[in-house]
C-alpha positions as CSV (number, residue, x, y, z in Angstrom):
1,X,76.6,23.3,174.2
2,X,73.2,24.8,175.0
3,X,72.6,28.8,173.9
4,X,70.7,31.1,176.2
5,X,68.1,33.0,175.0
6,X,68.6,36.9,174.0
7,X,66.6,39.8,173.9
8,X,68.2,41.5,171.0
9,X,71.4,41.6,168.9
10,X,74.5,43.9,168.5
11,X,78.0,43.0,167.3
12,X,81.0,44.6,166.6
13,X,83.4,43.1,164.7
14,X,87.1,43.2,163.4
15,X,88.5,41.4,160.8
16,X,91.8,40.8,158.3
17,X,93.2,39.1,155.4
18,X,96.5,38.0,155.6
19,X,98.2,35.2,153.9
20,X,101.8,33.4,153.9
21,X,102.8,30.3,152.5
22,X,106.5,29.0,152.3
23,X,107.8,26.1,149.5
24,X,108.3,22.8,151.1
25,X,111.9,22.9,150.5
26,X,112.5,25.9,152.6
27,X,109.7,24.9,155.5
28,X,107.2,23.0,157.0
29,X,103.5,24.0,156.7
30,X,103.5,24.7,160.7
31,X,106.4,27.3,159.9
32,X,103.9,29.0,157.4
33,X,101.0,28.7,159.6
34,X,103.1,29.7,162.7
35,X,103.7,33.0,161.1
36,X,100.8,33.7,159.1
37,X,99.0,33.5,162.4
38,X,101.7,35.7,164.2
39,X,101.5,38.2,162.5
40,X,97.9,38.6,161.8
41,X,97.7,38.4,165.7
42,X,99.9,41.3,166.1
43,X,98.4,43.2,164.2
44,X,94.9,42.5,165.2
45,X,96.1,43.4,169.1
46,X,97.1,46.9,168.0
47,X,94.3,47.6,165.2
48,X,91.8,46.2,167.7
49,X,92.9,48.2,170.6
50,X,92.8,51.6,168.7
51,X,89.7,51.1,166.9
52,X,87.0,50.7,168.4
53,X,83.8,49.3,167.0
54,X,83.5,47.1,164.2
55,X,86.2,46.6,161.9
56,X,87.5,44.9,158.9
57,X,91.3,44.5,157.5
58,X,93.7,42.8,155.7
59,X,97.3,41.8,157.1
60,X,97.9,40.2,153.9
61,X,97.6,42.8,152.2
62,X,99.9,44.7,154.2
63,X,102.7,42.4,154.1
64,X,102.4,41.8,150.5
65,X,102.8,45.2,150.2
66,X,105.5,46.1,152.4
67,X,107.1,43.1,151.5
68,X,107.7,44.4,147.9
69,X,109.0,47.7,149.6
70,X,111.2,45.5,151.7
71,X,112.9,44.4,148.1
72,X,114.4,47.7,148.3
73,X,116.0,47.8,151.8
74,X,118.8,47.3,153.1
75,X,120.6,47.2,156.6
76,X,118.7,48.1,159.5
77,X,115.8,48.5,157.6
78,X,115.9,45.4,155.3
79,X,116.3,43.5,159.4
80,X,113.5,45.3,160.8
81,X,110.9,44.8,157.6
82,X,111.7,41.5,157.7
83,X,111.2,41.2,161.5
84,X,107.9,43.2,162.2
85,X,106.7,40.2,158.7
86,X,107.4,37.9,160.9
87,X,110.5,36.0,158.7
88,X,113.3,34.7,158.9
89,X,114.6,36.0,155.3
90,X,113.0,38.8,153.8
91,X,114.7,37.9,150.4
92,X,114.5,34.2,150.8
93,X,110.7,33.6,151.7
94,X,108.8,36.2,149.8
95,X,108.9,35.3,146.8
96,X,106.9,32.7,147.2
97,X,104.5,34.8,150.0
98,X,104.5,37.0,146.7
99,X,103.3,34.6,144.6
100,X,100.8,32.7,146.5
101,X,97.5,34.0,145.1
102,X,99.6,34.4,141.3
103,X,97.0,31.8,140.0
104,X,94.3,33.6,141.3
105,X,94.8,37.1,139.6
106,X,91.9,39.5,139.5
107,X,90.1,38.1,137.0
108,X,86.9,40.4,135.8
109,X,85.6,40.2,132.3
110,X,85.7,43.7,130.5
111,X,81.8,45.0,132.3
112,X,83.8,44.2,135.7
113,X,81.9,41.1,136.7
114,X,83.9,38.1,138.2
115,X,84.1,35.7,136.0
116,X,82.6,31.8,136.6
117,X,84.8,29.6,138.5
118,X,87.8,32.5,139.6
119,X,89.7,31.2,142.8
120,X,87.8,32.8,145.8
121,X,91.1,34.3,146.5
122,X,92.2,36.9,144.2
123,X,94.7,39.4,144.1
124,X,96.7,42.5,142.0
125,X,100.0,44.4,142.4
126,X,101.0,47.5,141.1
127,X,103.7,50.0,141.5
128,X,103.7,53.5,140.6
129,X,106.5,55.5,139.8
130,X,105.9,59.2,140.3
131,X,108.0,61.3,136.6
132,X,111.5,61.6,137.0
133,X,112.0,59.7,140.3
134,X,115.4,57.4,139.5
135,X,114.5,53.8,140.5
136,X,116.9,50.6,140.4
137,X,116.3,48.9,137.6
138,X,116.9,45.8,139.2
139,X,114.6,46.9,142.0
140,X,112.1,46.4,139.2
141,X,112.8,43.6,137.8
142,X,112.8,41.7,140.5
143,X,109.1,43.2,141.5
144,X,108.0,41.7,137.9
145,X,110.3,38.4,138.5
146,X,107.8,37.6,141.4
147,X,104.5,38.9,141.0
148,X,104.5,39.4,136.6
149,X,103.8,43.4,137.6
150,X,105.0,45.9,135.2
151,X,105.1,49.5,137.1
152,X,103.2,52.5,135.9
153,X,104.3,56.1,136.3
154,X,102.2,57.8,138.9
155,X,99.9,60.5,137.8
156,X,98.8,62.9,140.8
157,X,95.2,63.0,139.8
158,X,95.4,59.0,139.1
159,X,91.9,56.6,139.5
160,X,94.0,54.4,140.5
161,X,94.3,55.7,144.2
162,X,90.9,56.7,144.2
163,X,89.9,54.4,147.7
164,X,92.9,56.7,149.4
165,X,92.0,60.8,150.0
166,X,95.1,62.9,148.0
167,X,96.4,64.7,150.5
168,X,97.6,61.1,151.5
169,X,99.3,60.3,148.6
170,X,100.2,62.7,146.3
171,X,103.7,63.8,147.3
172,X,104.7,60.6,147.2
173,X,107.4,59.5,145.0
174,X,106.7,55.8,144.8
175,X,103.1,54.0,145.7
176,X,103.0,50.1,146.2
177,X,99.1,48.8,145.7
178,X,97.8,45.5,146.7
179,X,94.4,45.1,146.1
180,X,93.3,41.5,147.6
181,X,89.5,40.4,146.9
182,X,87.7,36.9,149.0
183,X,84.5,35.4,147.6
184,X,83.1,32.2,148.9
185,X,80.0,30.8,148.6
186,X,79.0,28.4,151.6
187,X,79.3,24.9,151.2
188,X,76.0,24.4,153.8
189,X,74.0,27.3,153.1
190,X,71.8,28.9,155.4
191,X,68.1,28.0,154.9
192,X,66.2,30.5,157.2
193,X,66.5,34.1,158.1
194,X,64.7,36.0,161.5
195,X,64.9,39.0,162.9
196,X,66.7,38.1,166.4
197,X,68.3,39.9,169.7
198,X,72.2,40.3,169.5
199,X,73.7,41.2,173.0
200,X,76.5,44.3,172.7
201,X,77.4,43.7,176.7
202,X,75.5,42.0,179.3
203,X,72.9,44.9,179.3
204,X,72.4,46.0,176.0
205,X,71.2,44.9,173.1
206,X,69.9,45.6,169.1
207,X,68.0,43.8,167.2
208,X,69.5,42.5,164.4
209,X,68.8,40.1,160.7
210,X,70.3,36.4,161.6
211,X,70.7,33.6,159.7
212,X,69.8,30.2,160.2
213,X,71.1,26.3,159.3
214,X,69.0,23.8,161.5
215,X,71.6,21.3,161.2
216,X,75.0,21.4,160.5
217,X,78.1,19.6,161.5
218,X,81.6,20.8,162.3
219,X,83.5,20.6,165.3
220,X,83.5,23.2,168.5
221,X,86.9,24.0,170.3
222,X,86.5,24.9,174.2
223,X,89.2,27.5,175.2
224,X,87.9,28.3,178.7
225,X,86.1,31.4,178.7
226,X,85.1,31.3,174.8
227,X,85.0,28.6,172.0
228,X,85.7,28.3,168.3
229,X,84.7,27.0,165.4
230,X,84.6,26.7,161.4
231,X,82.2,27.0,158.4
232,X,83.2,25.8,155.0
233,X,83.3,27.6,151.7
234,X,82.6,26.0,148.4
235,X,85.9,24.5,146.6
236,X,84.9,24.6,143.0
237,X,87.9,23.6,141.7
238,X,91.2,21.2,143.0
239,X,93.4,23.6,142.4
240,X,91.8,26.5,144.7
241,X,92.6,27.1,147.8
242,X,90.1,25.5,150.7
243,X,88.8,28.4,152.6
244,X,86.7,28.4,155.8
245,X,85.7,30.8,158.2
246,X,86.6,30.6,162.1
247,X,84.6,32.2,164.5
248,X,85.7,32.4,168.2
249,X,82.7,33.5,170.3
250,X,82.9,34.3,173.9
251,X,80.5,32.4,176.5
252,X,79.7,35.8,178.4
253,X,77.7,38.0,176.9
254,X,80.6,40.8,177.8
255,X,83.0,38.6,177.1
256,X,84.6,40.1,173.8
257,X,87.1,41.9,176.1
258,X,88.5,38.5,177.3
259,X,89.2,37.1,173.8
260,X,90.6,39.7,172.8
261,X,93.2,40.2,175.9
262,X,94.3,36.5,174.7
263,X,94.6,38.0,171.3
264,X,97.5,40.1,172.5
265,X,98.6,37.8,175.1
266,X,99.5,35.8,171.5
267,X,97.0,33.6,171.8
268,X,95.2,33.4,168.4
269,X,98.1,31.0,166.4
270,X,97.3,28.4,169.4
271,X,93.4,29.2,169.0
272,X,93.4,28.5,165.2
273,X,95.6,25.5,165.5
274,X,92.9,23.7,167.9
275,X,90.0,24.6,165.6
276,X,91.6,23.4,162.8
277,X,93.1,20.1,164.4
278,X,89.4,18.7,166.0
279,X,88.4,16.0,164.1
280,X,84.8,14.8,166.2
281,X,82.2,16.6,164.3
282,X,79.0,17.0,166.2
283,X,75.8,18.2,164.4
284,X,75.0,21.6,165.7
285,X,71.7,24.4,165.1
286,X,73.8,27.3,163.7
287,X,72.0,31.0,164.1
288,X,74.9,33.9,162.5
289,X,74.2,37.2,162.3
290,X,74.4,39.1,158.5
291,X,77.1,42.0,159.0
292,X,78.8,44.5,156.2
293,X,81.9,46.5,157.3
294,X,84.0,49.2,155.9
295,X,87.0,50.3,157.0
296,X,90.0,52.6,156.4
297,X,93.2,52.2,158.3
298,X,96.9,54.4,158.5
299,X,98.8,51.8,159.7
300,X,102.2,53.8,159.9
301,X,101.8,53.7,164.0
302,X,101.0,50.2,164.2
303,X,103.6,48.8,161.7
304,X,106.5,50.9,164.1
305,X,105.0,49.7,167.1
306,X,105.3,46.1,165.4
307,X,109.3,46.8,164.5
308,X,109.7,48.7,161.7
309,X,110.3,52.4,162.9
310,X,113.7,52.6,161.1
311,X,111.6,52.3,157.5
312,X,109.3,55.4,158.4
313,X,112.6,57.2,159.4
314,X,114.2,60.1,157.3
315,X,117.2,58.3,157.6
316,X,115.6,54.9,156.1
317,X,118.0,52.7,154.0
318,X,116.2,51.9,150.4
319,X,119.4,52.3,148.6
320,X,118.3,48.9,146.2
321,X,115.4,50.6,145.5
322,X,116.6,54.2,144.9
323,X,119.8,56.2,145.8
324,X,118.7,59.6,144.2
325,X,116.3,60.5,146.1
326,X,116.5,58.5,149.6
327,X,113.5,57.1,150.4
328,X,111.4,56.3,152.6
329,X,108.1,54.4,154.0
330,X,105.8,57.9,154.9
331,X,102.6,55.5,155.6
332,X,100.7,52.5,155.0
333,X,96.8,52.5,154.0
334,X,94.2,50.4,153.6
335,X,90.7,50.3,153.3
336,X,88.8,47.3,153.2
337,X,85.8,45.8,153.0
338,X,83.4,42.3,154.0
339,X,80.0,41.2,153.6
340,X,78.6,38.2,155.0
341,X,75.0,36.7,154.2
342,X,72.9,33.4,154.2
343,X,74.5,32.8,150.7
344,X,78.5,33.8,151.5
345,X,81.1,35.7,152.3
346,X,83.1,38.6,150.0
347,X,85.8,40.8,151.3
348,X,87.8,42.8,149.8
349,X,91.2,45.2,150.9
350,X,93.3,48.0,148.8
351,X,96.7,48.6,151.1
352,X,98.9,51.5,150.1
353,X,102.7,51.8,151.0
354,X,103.5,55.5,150.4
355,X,107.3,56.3,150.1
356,X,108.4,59.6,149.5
357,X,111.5,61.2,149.6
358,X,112.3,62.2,152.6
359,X,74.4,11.1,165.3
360,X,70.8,11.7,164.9
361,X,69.5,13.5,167.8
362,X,68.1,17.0,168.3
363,X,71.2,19.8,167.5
364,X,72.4,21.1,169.9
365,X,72.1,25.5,169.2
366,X,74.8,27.8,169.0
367,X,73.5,31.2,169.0
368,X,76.3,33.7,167.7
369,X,74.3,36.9,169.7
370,X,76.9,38.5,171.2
371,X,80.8,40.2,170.2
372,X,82.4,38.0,168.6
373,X,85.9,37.1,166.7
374,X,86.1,35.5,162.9
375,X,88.2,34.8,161.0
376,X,87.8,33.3,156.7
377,X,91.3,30.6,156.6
378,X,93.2,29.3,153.9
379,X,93.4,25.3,154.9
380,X,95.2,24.9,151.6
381,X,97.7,27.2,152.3
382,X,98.0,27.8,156.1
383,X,96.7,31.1,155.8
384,X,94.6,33.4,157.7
385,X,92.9,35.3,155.1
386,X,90.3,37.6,157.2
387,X,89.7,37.7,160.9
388,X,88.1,40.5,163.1
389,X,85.9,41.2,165.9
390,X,82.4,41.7,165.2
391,X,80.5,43.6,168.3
392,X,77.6,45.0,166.0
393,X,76.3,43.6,163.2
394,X,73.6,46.3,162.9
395,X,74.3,48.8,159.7
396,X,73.1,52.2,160.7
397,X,69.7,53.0,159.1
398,X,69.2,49.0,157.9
399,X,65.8,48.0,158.4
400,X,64.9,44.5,160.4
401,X,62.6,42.7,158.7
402,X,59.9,41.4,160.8
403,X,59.6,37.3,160.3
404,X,58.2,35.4,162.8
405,X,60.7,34.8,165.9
406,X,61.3,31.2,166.4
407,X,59.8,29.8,169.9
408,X,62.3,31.1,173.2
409,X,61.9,27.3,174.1
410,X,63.8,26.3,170.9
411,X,66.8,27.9,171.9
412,X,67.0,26.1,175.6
C-alpha cells in the first residue's frame, strides 16, 4: 500500500467507549463481540449523523448506565431497554456487563494521580438519590450486588455532577453516573514527530503535528473503498485487559462519507472482525496525526431512535425501582474526552441517566492524512472501548511546530 503525498492536514474525528462481555456459560465470545459491536455501531450512525465535526463518546458508558436503570423496569420498558442494549436478557447478562471493568476500579491515590500499574480500563458507578424520594430497597441492593456501589443522596448543588450544567439535572429525582477512564501507553512508540498536511476533503487541507514510527508491523484489512488496521497498547499485567486501537481510513481523500454510510448500513461489527482475524503482519511506515477532543452529548433522541422511547415516556414502567413517585428516564448525558500522542492514548467519559418523576525490505507508508475512523478495543474482552471519526485533528489556536518536513519522495 503506497501513500500519496499531501499538502496539509485536517481531521475530524468521532469516537466511543463501549464495552460488553458475557460469562462463558451463558455465551460465546462472538455473542459478546457481536453485540458490543452492534451497538456501538448504532449509536455511532446516529451520533455521527447529528454531529458534525470531530467527536468523542462512550457507548459503554451509556449502557452501563442505562443498564442499571433498566434494573428498575419492567414490561414494555424493561423489553425495550433491553432491546435498544442489544440483549437478549436484560436481567440475565448484565450483571456481568456490569462487572466487567470491577477489577479495574478508579484507582487514584489521595493527590488524584493514577496509581502505577492500574488496568488501563477503569471505571466508577454511583447512584444518587434526591431526599425523600421512596426507592425499592431491593432496587438497591441489587445495584450494590453487581457493581459493590452504595448510593448517595443527591444534593442539588452537588460536585459530583459538576461535568453536566444544572438546569440539566437538578429536578431530577434519581441520577445514575458512570464515569469510565482508558489509558494506554503504546507498545511501539512513535520515535519522530513533523509538522505535515492532513486533507479535510479532496480540496482542503490544514496543517497539522503527526507522529511517526519508521517501522512497525501489524496487519492491513482491504474493505474496498477504505482499509483498517490496529496499534497495540502496553499490557503491563496478565490480568488486564489487551487493548488496541483500530483505525479505518478511507483511500479517498473525501472518502470519510463512505465509511461512515457502511457504518449505518451495519457494517462496523463485520469491519472489526476482519481487522482483528488477519494474522500476515507486514512491516509498515506508520505517520498518525496527534488529536484531543471534547465532547458533550444529550443522547435522549438517539437512545429513542435506537428503541427505547417507552423509558423517556410519562407513562414509563420503573415500578422495581420506585412506585411513589413513577419514574421515568428524562435524559441521558455524557461528556467525554481523548487524547492521543507519540506516547499513548487517554480517554475518558462521565454519562448521566436523569430520571425524574414524571521481511526486511523498505516499509511500505501509510499516511493517516485524511478523515478517518478509530476505534481503542478490548481483545481480552471483545469489546469496543472507543471508536469515532476523526476529520480534524487541528485544536483551535494549537501552534505547529516547525520541524523539518521529511522528503515528498519518501512518501511515494
Amino acid at each position: 500500500m503506497t501513500a500519496h503525498s499531501t499538502p496539509a492536514i485536517l481531521f475530524s474525528f468521532l469516537t466511543f467507549f463501549f464495552g460488553t462481555v458475557f460469562a462463558e456459560e451463558e455465551t460465546n465470545e462472538g455473542g459478546a463481540y457481536q453485540t458490543s459491536a452492534a451497538f456501538a455501531g448504532k449509536m455511532f450512525a446516529f451520533v455521527g449523523d447529528a454531529h458534525k465535526g470531530n467527536i468523542v463518546f462512550s457507548p459503554f458508558g451509556v449502557q452501563h448506565a442505562v443498564g442499571i436503570a433498566g434494573l428498575g423496569a419492567a414490561g414494555k420498558t424493561l423489553e425495550d431497554i433491553t432491546h435498544t442494549m442489544q440483549l437478549q436478557s436484560l436481567e440475565k447478562e448484565f450483571p456481568t456487563i456490569a462487572s466487567i471493568y470491577a477489577h479495574g476500579k478508579d484507582n487514584s491515590n489521595e493527590s488524584g494521580n493514577e496509581l502505577i500499574n492500574s488496568s488501563p480500563v477503569r471505571q466508577k458507578v454511583q447512584v444518587l438519590i434526591k431526599k425523600g424520594v421512596n426507592v425499592d430497597g431491593r432496587f438497591l441492593a441489587a445495584i450494590a450486588g453487581i457493581t459493590g456501589t452504595d448510593c448517595e443522596e443527591l444534593e442539588i448543588n452537588s460536585k459530583i455532577l459538576s461535568s453536566f450544567p444544572q438546569e440539566n439535572w437538578e429536578q431530577s429525582q434519581l441520577v445514575i453516573k458512570n464515569v469510565l477512564k482508558f489509558s494506554g501507553r503504546w507498545s511501539s512508540p512513535f520515535s519522530s514527530v513533523y509538522s505535515l498536511p492532513f486533507h479535510l476533503d479532496k480540496e482542503r487541507t490544514v496543517q497539522a503535528i503527526f507522529m511517526e514510527d519508521r517501522e512497525q508491523f501489524f496487519d492491513v484489512a482491504d474493505f474496498g473503498d477504505s482499509y483498517g488496521f490496529s496499534l497495540g497498547f502496553v499490557q503491563a499485567e496478565p490480568s488486564h485487559p489487551e487493548c488496541v486501537m483500530l483505525l479505518i481510513v478511507p483511500k479517498e481523500r473525501d472518502g470519510i462519507v463512505e465509511i461512515m454510510k457502511g457504518i449505518a448500513d451495519e457494517c462496523l461489527p463485520e469491519w472489526i472482525a476482519q481487522i482483528l482475524d488477519a494474522d500476515s503482519p507486514k512491516s509498515y511506515r506508520l505517520f498518525l496525526p496527534r488529536f484531543s477532543i471534547d465532547t458533550s452529548l444529550e443522547l435522549k433522541e438517539c437512545l429513542s431512535s435506537m428503541g427505547m422511547k417507552s423509558a423517556f415516556d410519562i407513562n414509563a414502567d420503573f415500578s422495581k425501582l420506585s412506585i411513589d413517585p413513577p419514574l421515568h428516564i428524562t435524559n441521558v448525558l455524557q461528556t467525554a474526552h481523548i487524547d492521543v500522542d507519540e506516547y499513548g492514548a487517554d480517554a475518558s467519559a462521565e454519562t448521566a441517566v436523569l430520571v425524574g418523576a414524571m521481511g526486511l525490505r523498505r516499509p511500505t507508508t501509510i499516511r493517516v492524512d485524511r478523515p478517518f475512523v478509530y476505534s481503542i478495543y478490548d481483545k481480552s474482552n471483545h469489546q469496543v472501548l472507543f471508536i469515532g471519526r476523526c476529520d480534524n485533528p487541528v485544536t483551535p489556536g494549537t501552534l505547529v511546530p516547525s520541524d523539518e518536513q521529511p522528503k515528498l519522495s519518501e512518501y511515494l
